[in-house]
Residue, then its C-alpha position, 0 to 999 in steps of 0.5 A: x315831278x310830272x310834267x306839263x305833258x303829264x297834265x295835258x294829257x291826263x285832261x286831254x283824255x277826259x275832256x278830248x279837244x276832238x270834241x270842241x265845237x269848230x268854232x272853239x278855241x281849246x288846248x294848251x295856250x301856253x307853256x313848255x310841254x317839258x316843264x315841272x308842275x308842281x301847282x295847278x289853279x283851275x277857275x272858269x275865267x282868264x280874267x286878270x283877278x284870276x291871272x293875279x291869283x295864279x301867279x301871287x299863288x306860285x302856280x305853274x298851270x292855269x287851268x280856265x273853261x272859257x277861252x282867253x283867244x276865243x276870237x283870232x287875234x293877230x298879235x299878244x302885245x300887252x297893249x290890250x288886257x289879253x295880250x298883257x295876260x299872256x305876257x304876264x302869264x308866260x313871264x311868270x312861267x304860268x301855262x294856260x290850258x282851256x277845256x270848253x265846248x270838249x269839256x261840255x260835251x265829256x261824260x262826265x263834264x260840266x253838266x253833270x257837275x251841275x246835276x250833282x250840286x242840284x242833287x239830281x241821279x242823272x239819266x243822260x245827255x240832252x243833245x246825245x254827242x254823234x254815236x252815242x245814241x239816241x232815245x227809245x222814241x228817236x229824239x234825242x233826249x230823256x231815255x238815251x242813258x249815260x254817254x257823251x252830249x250837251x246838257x243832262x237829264x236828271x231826276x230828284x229823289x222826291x218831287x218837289x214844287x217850283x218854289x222850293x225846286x228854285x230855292x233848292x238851285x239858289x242855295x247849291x250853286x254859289x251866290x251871284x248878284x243876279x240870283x236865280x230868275x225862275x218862270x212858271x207856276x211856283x206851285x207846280x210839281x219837279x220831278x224830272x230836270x234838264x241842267x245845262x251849265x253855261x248858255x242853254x238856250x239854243x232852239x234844239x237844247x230847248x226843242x229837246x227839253x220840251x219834247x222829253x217832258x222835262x219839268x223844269x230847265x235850269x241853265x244860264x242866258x235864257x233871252x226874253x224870246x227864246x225863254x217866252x216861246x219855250x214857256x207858251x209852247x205845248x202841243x195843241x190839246x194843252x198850250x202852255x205845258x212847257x218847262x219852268x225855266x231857272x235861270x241862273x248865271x253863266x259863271x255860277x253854273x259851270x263854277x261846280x265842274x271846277x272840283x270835278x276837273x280838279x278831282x279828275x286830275x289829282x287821280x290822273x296824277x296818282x295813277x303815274x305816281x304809282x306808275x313810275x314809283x312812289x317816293x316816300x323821302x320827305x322834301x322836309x319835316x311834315x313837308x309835301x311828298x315828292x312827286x305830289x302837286x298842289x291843286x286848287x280851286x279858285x274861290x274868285x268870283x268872276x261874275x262880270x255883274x257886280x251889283x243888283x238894283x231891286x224894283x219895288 
């Protein structure tokens, strides 16, 4: 069986903890490097539902993109929900690896994942990652082609107005009780996306959006005015010409990277199988073949927003 090392190191190459912001908080949380895997669950949050579902489940790795230690804590009693995670965890001989901020950043990485599930053929990088380039007109941005950096350019194969563009978002990424908040023109025309899974609304995130004129943004935490200055804004001839704006959950927008995450390392895994050389030996009849690790998906839904009151 591959090894708690064999794994980290398969993730650590496509999503390099080098590329976490500073003030992050990735890696190996807990677990013997030396250990067996033989399960790996991956989901966005290391909330308790999801701690239970790792542990009732058999698994030997969590594998989380939000932090469990995002702030510096000074202990992990199990006075408090984190530190009773840990203990639960380490207890149970469950590991715990975050890739965050690396894994937003990794070509292809969480946005590209959300790019996919919208369909959309992807062009590149919003913010391009150091050395990666920059576009033709010397902003960061549409034109700058593949590579690392945070958030993604697409394109859909056919425009299509707002109205069915946000129908189109609300129906591939999975339902939440916030559903998808849409700003703009329903009737105006969507070619030309920017996606950014996770807060997106950081002034240079929006800044560049804008100026690679992007139809529309779809990204998660949009705040009243970073989202009202991004629609008024638009150069002097013709105010208002920013993006639409889709704003979806936190949750659900990073959700799709999970499959990608979890396809990444199933063929990590199989190129050190044949590395290391196949065993064809059945462990029982119709059983598993040695040497193969069981990877899933966690289908919880870890939105923290559990209900939705209408306003007539």
């Amino acid at each position: 069986m591959p090894t708690l090392a064999d794994v980290v190191g398969i993730l650590d190459a496509a999503y390099d903890p080098r590329w976490a912001e500073s003030w992050d908080a990735v890696g190996l949380v807990c677990g013997d490097p030396a250990a067996q895997v033989h399960k790996v669950l991956f989901a966005v949050d290391p909330v308790d539902a999801v701690v239970e579902e790792a542990i009732t489940w058999g698994a030997d790795l969590l594998v989380t993109h939000h932090p469990l230690l995002l702030k510096p804590v000074h202990g992990v009693a199990a006075t408090s929900f984190k530190g009773r995670a840990v203990h639960r965890l380490i207890s149970n001989g469950v590991a715990l690896l975050t890739a965050h901020t690396n894994a937003d950043v990794a070509s292809p990485g969480v946005s590209d994942a959300l790019a996919r599930a919208l369909d959309l053929s992807v062009i590149g990088p919003i913010l391009p990652a150091a050395g990666e380039g920059v576009a033709p007109n010397g902003s960061a941005g549409r034109g700058s082609g593949s590579g690392r950096g945070l958030g993604r350019f697409g394109v859909l194969s056919e425009p299509e107005s707002l109205r069915a563009f946000a129908q189109r978002v609300a129906l591939a990424l999975p339902p939440t009780n916030g559903g998808v908040r849409v700003a703009g023109d329903p009737e105006r025309t969507i070619r030309l996306v920017a996606v950014c899974g996770g807060a997106g609304d950081d002034r240079e995130l929006l800044a560049a959006v804008r100026a690679a004129g992007a139809d529309a943004y779809v990204t998660a935490d949009l705040r009243h005015h970073a989202a009202s200055e991004a629609l008024e804004a638009g150069d002097f001839a013709a105010p208002g010409t920013g993006p639409a704006l889709l704003d979806v959950a936190h949750w659900a927008s990073e959700w799709p990277w999970l499959s990608d995450a979890a396809a990444l390392l199933t063929a990590g895994l199989g190129e050190i199988r044949e590395h290391r050389g196949r065993d064809s030996d059945r462990e029982r009849e119709g059983g598993p073949e040695r040497g193969t690790v069981e990877i899933r998906v966690s289908q919880l839904v870890t939105d923290p927003w559990t209900s939705h009151a209408p306003q007539k």
